[in-house]
N, C-alpha and C positions, 0 to 999 in steps of 0.2 A: 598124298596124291589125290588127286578128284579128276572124276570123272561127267563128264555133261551129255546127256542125250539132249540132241534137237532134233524136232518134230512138231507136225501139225497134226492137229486134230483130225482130219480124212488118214492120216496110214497108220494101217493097224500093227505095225510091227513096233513101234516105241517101247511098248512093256515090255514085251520079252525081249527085246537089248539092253535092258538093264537089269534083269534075269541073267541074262548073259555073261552080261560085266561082273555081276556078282559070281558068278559060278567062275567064270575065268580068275576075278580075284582069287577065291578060294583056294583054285588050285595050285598057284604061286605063293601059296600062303602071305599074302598081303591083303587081311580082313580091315584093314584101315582105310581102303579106299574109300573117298567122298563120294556119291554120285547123287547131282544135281539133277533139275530138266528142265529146260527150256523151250517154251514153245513157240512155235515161230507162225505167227499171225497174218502176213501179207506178204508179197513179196518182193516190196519196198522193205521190211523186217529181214527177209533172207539175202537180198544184196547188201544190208550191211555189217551184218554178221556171216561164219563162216561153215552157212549153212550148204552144203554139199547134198543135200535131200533128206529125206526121213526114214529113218532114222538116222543122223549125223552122231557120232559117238568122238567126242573131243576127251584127250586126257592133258592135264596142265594147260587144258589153252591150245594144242592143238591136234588135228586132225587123227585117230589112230593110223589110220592109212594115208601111205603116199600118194597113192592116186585118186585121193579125192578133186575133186572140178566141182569150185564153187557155182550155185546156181542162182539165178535173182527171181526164183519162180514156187508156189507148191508143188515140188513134188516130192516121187518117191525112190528112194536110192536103193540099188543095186550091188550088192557085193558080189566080189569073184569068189569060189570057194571050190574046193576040190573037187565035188557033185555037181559042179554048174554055176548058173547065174542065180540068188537069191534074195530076198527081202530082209536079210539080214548074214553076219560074220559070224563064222561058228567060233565056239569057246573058243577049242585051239587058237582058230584067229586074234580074238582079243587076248586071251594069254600070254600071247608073242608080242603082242604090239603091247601090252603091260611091262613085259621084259624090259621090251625096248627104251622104256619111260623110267626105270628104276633105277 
């Protein structure tokens, strides 16, 4: 399994979603996961990839989440999470969408 963070260099939250994804690995005891990063440079770059904003967390090639909306712009993505609106998906989060991928 691999995992891909995309991001641009303006949003500070890229490191710690793959902080994340490692901790989520862990917790499903699947320490094998790959995690790549890809940075996404212009937003001729984000329209043609399936950059969803930053941090965009893709496992196999696609999106953790369903409700991602691809964007052709730098920005910065928004998860839903139990606490509100955030700058990143909590473990749990990705844990579940790891499940889902296994």
């Amino acid at each position: 399994m691999k995992a891909e963070i995309l991001f641009f260099d303006g949003c500070p939250n890229w490191v710690e979603a793959a902080e994340r994804v490692r901790a989520a690995a862990t917790m499903i005891g699947r320490t094998d996961i790959e995690i790549a990063f890809w940075r996404i440079e212009s937003g001729a770059e984000a329209a043609a990839s399936p950059f969803a904003g930053s941090p965009t967390i893709l496992i196999d090639g696609v999106d953790a989440f369903v409700d991602a909306v691809q964007v052709d712009q730098l920005a910065c993505r928004v998860y839903r999470t139990e606490t509100g609106l955030s700058g990143l998906p909590t473990i749990n989060q990705l844990a579940d969408a790891l499940r889902g991928r296994s």
